[in-house]
C-alpha positions as CSV (number, residue, x, y, z in Angstrom):
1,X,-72.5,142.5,-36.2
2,X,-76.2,143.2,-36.5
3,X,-78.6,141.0,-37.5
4,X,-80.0,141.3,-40.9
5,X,-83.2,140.4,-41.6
6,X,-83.4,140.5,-44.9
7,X,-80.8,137.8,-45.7
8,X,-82.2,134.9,-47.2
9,X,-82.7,132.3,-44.3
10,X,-84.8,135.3,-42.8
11,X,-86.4,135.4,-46.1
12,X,-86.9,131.4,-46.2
13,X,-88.5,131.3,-42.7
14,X,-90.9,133.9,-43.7
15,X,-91.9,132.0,-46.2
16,X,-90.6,134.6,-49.4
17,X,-88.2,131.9,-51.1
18,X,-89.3,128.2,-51.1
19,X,-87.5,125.7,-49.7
20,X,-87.3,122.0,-50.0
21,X,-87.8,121.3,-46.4
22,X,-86.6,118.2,-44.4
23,X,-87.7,118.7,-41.0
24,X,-89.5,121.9,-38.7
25,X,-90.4,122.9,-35.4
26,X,-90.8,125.6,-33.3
27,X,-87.1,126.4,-33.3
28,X,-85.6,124.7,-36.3
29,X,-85.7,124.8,-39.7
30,X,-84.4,122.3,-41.8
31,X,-84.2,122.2,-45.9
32,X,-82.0,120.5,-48.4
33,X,-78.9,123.0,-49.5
34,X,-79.7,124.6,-53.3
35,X,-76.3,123.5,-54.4
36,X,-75.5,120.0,-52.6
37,X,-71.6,119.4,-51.7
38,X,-72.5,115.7,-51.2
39,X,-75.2,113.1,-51.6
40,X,-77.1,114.4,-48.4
41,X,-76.5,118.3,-47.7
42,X,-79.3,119.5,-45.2
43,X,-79.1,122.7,-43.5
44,X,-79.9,123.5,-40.2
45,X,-81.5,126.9,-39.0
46,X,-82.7,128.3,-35.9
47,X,-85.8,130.2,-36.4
48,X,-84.3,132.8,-33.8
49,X,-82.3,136.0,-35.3
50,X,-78.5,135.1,-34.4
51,X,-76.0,135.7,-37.0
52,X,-73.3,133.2,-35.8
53,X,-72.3,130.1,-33.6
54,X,-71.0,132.7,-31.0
55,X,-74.3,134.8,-31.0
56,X,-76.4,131.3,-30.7
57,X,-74.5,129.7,-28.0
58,X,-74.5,133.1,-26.4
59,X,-77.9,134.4,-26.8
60,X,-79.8,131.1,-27.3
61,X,-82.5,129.6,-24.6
62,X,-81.6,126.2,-23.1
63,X,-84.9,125.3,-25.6
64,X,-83.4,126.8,-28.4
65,X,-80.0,125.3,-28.2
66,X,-81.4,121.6,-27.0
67,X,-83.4,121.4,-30.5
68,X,-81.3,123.0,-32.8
69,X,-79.1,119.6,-31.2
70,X,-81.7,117.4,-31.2
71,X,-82.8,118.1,-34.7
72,X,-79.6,117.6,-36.2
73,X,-79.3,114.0,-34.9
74,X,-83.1,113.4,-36.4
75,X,-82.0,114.6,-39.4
76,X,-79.1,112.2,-40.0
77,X,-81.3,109.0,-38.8
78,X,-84.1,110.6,-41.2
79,X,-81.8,111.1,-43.9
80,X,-80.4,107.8,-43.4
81,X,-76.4,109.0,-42.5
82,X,-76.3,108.2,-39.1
83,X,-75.1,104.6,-39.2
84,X,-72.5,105.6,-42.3
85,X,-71.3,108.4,-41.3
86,X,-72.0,112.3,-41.4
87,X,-70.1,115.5,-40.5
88,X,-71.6,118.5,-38.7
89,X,-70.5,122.0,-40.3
90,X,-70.8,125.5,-38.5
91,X,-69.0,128.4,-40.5
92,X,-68.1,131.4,-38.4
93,X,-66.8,135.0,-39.6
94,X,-65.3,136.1,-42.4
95,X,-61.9,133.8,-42.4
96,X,-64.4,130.7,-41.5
97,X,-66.1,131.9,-45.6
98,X,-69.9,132.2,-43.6
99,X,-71.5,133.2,-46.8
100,X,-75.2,133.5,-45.0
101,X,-75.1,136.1,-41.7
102,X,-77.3,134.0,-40.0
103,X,-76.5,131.0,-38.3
104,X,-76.8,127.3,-39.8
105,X,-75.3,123.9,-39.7
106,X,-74.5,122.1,-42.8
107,X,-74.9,118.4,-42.6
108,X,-73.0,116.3,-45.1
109,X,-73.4,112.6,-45.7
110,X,-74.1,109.7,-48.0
111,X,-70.5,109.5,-48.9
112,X,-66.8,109.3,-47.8
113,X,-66.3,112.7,-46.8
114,X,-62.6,112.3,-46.5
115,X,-60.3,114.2,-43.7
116,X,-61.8,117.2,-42.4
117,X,-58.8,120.0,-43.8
118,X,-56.0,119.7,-45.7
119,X,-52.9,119.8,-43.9
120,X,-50.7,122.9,-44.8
């Protein structure tokens, strides 16, 4: 799938929609989800044009990969989950519901989460 640069985490990082950021450097971007799922609901961008988890790890630099990691752990000691508890989220394709074509990481805390999916 091509990237589209007109979805709106491309629009975010060019600064078109606001966001309510939480952290940013030269890779990531970091802002508090518009419609929280739990107490603390960051998301996680690379600044770089990948559309998925399997385009990132793919395509990524070393750099790229190393802070997108590294910010995410800053982010739950910042946001005060990291001792609790938090859960890293990734959404990829069409059957995984990845709602945004660029790639992100959800970070959930501040409460019981519960198990991870219902068993079926």
């Amino acid at each position: 799938m091509a990237y589209d640069r007109n979805n709106i985490f491309a629009r975010i990082l060019r600064g078109e929609i606001p966001c309510n950021k939480v952290y940013e450097d030269a890779h990531v971007l970091a802002f508090h989800d518009i419609s929280p799922q739990s107490p603390t609901h960051v998301l996680a961008i690379p600044k770089g044009e990948y559309v998925s988890f399997d385009d990132f790890s793919q395509n990524a630099s070393a750099e790229e990969i190393t802070a997108l990691v590294r910010a995410v752990g800053h982010i739950a000691r910042e946001q005060g989950v990291a001792e609790s508890g938090y859960r890293i989220l990734a959404n990829t394709g069409a059957a995984a519901h990845q709602e945004v074509q660029h790639f992100h990481v959800h970070l959930f805390g501040g409460r019981d989460l519960g198990g991870m999916l219902p068993r079926r």
